[in-house]
N, C-alpha and C positions, 0 to 999 in steps of 0.2 A: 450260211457259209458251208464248203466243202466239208463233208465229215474226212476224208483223207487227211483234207489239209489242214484240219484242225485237228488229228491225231499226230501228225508229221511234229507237233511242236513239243512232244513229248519225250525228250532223253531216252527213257528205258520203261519199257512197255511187251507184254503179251498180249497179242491179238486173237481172239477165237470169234469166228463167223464173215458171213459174204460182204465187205466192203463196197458193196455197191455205190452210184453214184446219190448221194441222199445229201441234200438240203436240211443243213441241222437248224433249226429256228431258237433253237435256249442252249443252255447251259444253268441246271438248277443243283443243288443239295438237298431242298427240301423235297421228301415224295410227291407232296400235295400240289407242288406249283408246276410238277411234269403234264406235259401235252404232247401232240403227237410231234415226232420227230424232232425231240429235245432230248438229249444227254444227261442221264442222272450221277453225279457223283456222290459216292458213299464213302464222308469222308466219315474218321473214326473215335474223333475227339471233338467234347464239347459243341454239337450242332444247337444254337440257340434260335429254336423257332416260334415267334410270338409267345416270348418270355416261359413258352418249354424247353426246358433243358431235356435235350436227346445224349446220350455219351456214344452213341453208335449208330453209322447211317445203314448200316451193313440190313441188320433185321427187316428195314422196311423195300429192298429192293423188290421185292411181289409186287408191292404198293405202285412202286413208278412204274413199271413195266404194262400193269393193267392200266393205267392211266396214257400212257401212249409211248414210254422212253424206248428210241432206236437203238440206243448205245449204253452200255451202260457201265463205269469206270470204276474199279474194285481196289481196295488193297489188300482183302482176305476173300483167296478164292472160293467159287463154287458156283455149284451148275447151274447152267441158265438154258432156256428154251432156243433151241438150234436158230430161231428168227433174230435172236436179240444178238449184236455185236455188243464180245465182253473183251475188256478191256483191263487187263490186271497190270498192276504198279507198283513202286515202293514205297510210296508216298501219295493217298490220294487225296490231300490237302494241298501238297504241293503242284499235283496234275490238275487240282481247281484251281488255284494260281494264273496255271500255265494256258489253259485253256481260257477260262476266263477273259485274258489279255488278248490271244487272239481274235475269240471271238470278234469282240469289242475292237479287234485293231487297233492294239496299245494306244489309245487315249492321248496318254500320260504324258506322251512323244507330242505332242500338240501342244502344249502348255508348258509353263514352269511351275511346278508341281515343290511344294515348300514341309516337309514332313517335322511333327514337334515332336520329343519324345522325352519321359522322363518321372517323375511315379507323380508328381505334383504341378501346376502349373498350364496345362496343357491347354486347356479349352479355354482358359482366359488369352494366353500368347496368339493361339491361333488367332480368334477376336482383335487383339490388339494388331497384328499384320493386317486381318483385314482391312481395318478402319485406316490404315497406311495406306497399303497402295488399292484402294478402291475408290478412292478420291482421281484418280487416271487412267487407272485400269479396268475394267472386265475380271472379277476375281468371286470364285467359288471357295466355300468351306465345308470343311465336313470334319465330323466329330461327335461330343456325345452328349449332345443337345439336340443335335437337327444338324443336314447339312445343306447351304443358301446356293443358290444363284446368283450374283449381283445383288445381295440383300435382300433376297427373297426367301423366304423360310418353306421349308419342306422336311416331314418327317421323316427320322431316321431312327436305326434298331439296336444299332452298338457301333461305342466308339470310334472303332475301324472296322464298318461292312466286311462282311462275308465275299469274296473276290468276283461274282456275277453281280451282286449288288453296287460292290464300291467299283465296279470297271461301267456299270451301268450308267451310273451318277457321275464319273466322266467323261463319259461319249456324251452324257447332255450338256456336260461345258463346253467338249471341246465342236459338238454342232453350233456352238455359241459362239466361235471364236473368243474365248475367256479367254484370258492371258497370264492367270495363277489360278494356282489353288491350291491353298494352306489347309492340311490336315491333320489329326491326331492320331500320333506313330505308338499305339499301345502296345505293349508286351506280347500280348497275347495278340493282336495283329500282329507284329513282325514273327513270331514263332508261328502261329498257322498257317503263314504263307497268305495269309491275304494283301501282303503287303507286296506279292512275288512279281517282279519284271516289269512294275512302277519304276518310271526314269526322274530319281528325284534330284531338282538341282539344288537342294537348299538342308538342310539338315538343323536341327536346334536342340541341345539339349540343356533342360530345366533343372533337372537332382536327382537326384539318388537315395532315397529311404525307403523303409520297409514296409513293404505292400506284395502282394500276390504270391508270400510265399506257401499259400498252400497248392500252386500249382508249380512255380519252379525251384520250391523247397531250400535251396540258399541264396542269398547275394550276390555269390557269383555267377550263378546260371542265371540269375535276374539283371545283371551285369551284362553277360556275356549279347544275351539277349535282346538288349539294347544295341550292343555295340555295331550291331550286324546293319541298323543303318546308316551308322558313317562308314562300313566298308564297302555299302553300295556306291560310295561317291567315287565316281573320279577326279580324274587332278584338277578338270574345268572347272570343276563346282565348286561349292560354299560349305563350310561347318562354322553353329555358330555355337558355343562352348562356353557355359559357367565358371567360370576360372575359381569360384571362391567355393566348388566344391569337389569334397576331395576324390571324386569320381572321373575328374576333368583331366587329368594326364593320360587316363584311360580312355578316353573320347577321343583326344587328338592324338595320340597315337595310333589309334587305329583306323585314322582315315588318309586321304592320298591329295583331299579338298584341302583348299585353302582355307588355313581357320581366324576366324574370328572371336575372342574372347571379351566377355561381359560380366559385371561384378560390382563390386562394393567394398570389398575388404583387401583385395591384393589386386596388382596392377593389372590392369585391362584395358585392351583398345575401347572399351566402350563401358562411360561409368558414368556415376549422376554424386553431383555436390550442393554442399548448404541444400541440405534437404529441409523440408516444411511440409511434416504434417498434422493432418486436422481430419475431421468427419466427414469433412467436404471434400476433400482430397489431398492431394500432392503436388507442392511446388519445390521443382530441383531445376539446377544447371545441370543441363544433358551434356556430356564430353563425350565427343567423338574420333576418329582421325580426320573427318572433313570441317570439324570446327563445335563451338559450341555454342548452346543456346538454351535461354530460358526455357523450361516448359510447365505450364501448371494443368494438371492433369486429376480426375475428375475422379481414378480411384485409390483407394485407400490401403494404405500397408505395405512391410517392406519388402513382405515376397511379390507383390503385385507391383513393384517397384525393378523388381530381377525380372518378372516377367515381360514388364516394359521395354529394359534393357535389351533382352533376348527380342524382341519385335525393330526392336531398331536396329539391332547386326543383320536381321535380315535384310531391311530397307537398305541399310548400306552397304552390304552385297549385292544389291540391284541397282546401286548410284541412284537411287533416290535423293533428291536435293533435302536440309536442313529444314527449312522451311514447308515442304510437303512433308516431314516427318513430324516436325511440331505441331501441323496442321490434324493430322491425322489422330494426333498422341490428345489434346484438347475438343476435339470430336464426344459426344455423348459414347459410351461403350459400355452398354448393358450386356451382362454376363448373370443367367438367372440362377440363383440359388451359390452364387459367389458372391462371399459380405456383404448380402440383398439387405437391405432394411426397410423392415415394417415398420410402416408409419396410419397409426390412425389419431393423433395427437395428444398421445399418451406421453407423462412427465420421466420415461427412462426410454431407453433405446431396447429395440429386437431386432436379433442380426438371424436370418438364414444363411446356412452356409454347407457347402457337398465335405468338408474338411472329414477325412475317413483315415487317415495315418496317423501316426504318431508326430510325423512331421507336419501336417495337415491340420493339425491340430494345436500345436503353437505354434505357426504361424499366427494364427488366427486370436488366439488367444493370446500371446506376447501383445498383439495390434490392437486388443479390447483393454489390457491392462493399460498400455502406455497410453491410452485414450483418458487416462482417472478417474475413471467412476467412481461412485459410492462402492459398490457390490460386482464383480461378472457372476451371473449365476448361469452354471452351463448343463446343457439336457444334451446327452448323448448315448449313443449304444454303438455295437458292434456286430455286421454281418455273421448271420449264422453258413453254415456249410463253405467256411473259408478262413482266412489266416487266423489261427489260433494263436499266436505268440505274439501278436502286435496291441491283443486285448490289455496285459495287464499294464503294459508300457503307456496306452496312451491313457487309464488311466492315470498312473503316474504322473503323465504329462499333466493333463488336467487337472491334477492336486495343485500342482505348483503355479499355476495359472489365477484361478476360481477361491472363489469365496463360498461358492454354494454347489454342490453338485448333482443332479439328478439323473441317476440311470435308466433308461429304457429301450426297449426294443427298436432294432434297425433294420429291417428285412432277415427277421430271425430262422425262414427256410424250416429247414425242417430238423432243428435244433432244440432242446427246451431255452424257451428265455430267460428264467431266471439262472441256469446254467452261465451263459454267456453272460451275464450282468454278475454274476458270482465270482468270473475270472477277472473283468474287467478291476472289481473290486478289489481284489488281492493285490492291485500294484496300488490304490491308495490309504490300506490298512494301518501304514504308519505314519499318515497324515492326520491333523488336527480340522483339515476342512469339512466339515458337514456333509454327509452322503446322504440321501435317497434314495430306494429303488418304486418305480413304479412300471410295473411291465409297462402298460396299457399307453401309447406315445401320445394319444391327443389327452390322456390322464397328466401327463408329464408336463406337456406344454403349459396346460393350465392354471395348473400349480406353479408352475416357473413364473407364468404372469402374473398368477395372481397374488404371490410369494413378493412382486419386484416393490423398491421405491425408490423416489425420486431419483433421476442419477446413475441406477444401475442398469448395466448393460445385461440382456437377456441374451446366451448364446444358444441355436438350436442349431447341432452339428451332425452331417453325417451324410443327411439324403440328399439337402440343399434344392436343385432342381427336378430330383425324382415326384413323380406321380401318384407309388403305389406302393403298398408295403405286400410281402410278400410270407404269410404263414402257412408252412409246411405247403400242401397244395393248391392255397388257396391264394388268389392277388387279389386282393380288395381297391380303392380308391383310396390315395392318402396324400394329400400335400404340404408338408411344414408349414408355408408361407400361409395357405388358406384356415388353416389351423390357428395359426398364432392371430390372423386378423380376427376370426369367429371369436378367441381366445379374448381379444381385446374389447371387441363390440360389445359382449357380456361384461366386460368389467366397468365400460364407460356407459353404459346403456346406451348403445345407438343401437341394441337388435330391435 
């Protein structure tokens, strides 16, 4: 594409060097992936490149330049070789946004592009629309699992791509004639602009609890931050809205979309009755305004119940009929490391589960109690170099849950871990439930299993579908689920 014309789409800009006529072939952030006559942006927050965290793109400009960058996009000036066109900003997260888009020639405008957003729930919801309208549609996902093709899986790096990544993984829907694509609208996506001049026609929001305040330090900036993508909507479009949380006046008032509201406990366009659940799953009467109907559906719990609901205002913002939503809602809908259950047939239940908030956490836990076990006995820890204040709470929470509790490390970074198992500790100190600490996580599992009997539920919370544990600078191989099976083998002897 025109390098002109792909500076043209930038607001407010300083140009220094010869614009000549040049064929720009990329748009990258990372230095490494520059080639010749590709655009490096130096953006200045949080660059995560194959699970390095960079805090600054700025130092490594040498790096692209000798690698081939024609152009190259600054938000803190300085001198560059009289060849290289520099390009300074106010914002060069937002000029990756912005370029990005063009490049790519907004994608997003091809498609009906469906954004979830909300601290809990996200990547299950997405999943659950797919499995709706992919039954007649051409429909992409993306999020922080992998993002699909028409049910085709392909790796991905963070929840909401970085904006050449996620505007990339668009252009290959929209070459596809896709006809949606359900995404997850993380925080830190819609705040870094990766989410920037995305035409979203659908909006969802899941809840509102306390998670990432060590980057936007209060609720309200964690709020605010959210709300920015129902002000993307206009009047044509959809907002589909939680009504039974108390964030929800806050959502619909700040959009211009027509909204939709979903719940359980206060009235909603969209609710479920005579519920029924079991291990196996969920049978409720789905209410809608287009009518109601049975649906017995395959997962478990009653936040995975709100997130259902949220999957069906969708649907019904796209006149999706009853019956393809029931269709879709009773479909197999694997979510890994979401209330996964290990099964090697063993006489008590092991739940994996990504549950990392306070809220995330009884969910999960309320849905293991009302299950009545003998025992829940639950193994969990807390990210190091990130929210410190949600540590002692969700102990807490987990007091009131658990019969049995074992602490251990959770991507402890570059913190000490028994520090973080220390804070975590102090909100269950005036509890009578049994603590443990065991740094060492596949120590912890083990023990958890080898601790259980008959009846009791084993809960292992935290990384759920993660791969890798991550100490100080090192990321080794780590999987809960493959852990807890090896965990089992040894106790039934099938190694």
């Amino acid at each position: 594409m025109d390098l002109q014309k792909l500076l043209d789409t930038l607001p407010e800009k300083r140009i220094s060097g010869n614009i000549k006529k040049i064929d720009v072939k990329g748009i990258v952030y990372d230095p490494l992936r520059v080639q010749k006559d590709f655009i490096y942006v130096a953006i200045n927050i949080y660059t995560q490149l194959d699970k390095v965290e960079l805090p600054d793109g700025h130092p490594f400009v040498d790096d692209a330049i000798r690698n081939g960058a024609t152009a190259v996009v600054l938000q803190k000036d300085r001198q560059l070789p009289d060849s290289i066109i520099k390009v300074v900003v106010p914002d060069s997260r937002l000029a990756l946004g912005l370029l990005a888009n063009a490049f790519y020639d907004y994608p997003s405008r091809k498609m009906k592009v469906i954004g979830v957003t909300g601290t809990n729930g996200k990547t299950t919801t997405t999943h659950i629309i797919e499995s709706i309208l992919i039954q007649n549609h051409k429909v992409g996902l993306i999020g922080t699992l992998y993002y699909k093709l028409n049910g085709e899986i392909r790796k991905s790096k963070d929840t909401t791509p970085e904006p050449p990544d996620l505007q990339a993984i668009l252009q290959q829907m929209a070459d596809r004639d896709f006809d949606y694509v359900t995404l997850e609208a993380s925080s830190h996506g819609i705040d870094f602009h990766r989410l920037t001049g995305i035409d979203f026609d659908v909006a969802v929001f899941t809840n509102l609890t306390q998670d990432h305040l060590d980057y936007h330090k209060t609720m309200e900036a964690y709020l605010q931050t959210k709300l920015r993508l129902f002000q993307w909507l206009s009047p044509d479009k959809s907002a589909v809205v939680n009504s039974d949380d108390p964030a929800s006046g806050s959502f619909i008032a700040a959009t211009r979309a027509h909204v939709l509201t979903y719940g359980l406990n206060h009235d909603a366009d969209i609710t479920a009755k005579n519920i029924k659940m079991t291990l196996e799953g969920t049978h409720f009467d789905l209410v809608t305004p287009a009518g109601t109907i049975q649906v017995n559906s395959g997962l478990i719990g009653r936040h995975n119940l709100y997130n259902t609901l949220a999957a069906v205002g969708v649907a019904i913002s796209q006149k999706i009929d009853l019956e393809t939503i029931k269709s879709g809602l009773e479909r197999p809908i694997y979510v890994s490391g979401r209330f996964e259950l290990v099964k090697k047939g063993q006489n008590f239940a092991v739940v994996v589960d990504y549950a990392h908030t306070p809220d995330g956490i009884e969910n999960v836990l309320s849905l293991a109690k009302k299950l009545n076990p003998h025992r829940v006995i639950t193994v969990f820890g807390c990210g190091g170099d990130r929210d410190r204040e949600k540590r002692p709470i969700m102990g807490r929470v987990a007091a009131q849950y658990s019969d049995f509790i074992l602490l251990t490390s959770d991507n402890p970074r570059n913190e000490e871990p028994a520090a973080i198992l220390a804070q975590i500790a102090s909100g269950i100190k005036n509890s009578p439930v049994p603590v443990e600490t065991i740094i060492d996580r596949q120590q912890a599992i083990n023990r958890a299993i080898r601790m259980a009997q008959p009846n009791d539920i084993v809960m292992i919370l935290g990384k759920g579908h993660e791969t890798t544990q991550t100490i100080r600078e090192k990321t080794i191989d780590f999987n809960d689920r493959i852990e807890a099976e090896k965990a089992l083998d040894s106790l039934l002897g099938q190694n």
